[in-house]
C-alpha positions as CSV (number, residue, x, y, z in Angstrom):
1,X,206.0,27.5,-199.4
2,X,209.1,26.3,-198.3
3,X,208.0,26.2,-194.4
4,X,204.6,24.5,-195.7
5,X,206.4,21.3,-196.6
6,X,208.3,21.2,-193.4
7,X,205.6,21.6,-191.6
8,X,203.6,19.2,-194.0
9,X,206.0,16.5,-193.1
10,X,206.4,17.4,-189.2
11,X,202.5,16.7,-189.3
12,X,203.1,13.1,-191.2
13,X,206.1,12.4,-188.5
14,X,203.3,13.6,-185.4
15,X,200.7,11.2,-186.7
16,X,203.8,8.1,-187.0
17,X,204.7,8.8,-183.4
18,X,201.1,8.5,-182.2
19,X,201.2,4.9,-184.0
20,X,204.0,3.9,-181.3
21,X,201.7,2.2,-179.3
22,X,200.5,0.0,-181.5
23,X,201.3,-2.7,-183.4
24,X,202.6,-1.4,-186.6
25,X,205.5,0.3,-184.5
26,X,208.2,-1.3,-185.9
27,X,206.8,0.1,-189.6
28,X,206.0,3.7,-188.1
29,X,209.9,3.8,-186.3
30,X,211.7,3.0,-189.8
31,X,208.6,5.7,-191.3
32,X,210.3,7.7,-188.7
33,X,214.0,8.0,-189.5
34,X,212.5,8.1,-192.9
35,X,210.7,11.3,-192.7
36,X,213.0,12.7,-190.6
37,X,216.0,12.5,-193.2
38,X,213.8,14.1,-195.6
39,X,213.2,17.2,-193.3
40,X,216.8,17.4,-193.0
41,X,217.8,17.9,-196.1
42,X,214.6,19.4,-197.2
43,X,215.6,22.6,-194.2
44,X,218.9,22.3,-196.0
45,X,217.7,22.8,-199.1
46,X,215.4,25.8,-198.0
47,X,218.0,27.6,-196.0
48,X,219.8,28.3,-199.5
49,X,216.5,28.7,-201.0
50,X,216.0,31.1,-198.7
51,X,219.3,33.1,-199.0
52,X,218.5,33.6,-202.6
53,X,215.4,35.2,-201.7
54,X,216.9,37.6,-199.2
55,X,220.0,38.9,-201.5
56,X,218.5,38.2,-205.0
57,X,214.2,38.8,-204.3
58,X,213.4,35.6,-206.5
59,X,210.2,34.0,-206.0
60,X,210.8,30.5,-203.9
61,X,210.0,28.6,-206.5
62,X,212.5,30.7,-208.7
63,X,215.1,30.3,-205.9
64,X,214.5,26.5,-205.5
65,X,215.1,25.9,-209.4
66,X,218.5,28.1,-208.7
67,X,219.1,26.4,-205.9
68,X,218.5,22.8,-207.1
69,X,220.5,23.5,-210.5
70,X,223.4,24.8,-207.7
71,X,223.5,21.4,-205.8
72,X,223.6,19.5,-209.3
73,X,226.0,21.3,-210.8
74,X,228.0,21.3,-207.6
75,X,226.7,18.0,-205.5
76,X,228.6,16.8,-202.8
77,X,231.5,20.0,-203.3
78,X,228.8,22.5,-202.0
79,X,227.7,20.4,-198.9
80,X,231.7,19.6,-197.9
81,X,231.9,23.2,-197.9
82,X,229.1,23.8,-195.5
């Protein structure tokens, strides 16, 4: 599920870099850097996700709870660590 988002939003950034060459590119650039912020933190966010998975065999929607509640209980502490 996790890897369907990603790849959701890979699709979304595909179709903004075909808009380049036209007149909206300005809008589809800033779209850009958008989207691609979002699958950054979103692969963040699955890589823990993930790890729960592996070591504890929750679901991936049970493991993104778990790991949501982790980086709001912890915030900025867990990703200074990383």
């Amino acid at each position: 599920f996790g890897s369907l988002l990603v790849a959701i939003l890979q699709f979304i950034r595909y179709m903004l870099q075909s808009m380049k060459n036209n007149r909206f590119s300005i809008a589809a650039l800033i779209a850009d850097c958008f989207l691609s912020c979002i699958e950054d933190l979103l692969r963040y966010f699955n890589f823990y996700a993930y790890t729960q998975i592996a070591i504890y065999g929750k679901s991936y929607l049970q493991a993104a709870m778990d790991t949501f509640d982790l980086i709001s209980s912890h915030g900025v502490e867990a990703i200074l660590n990383d």
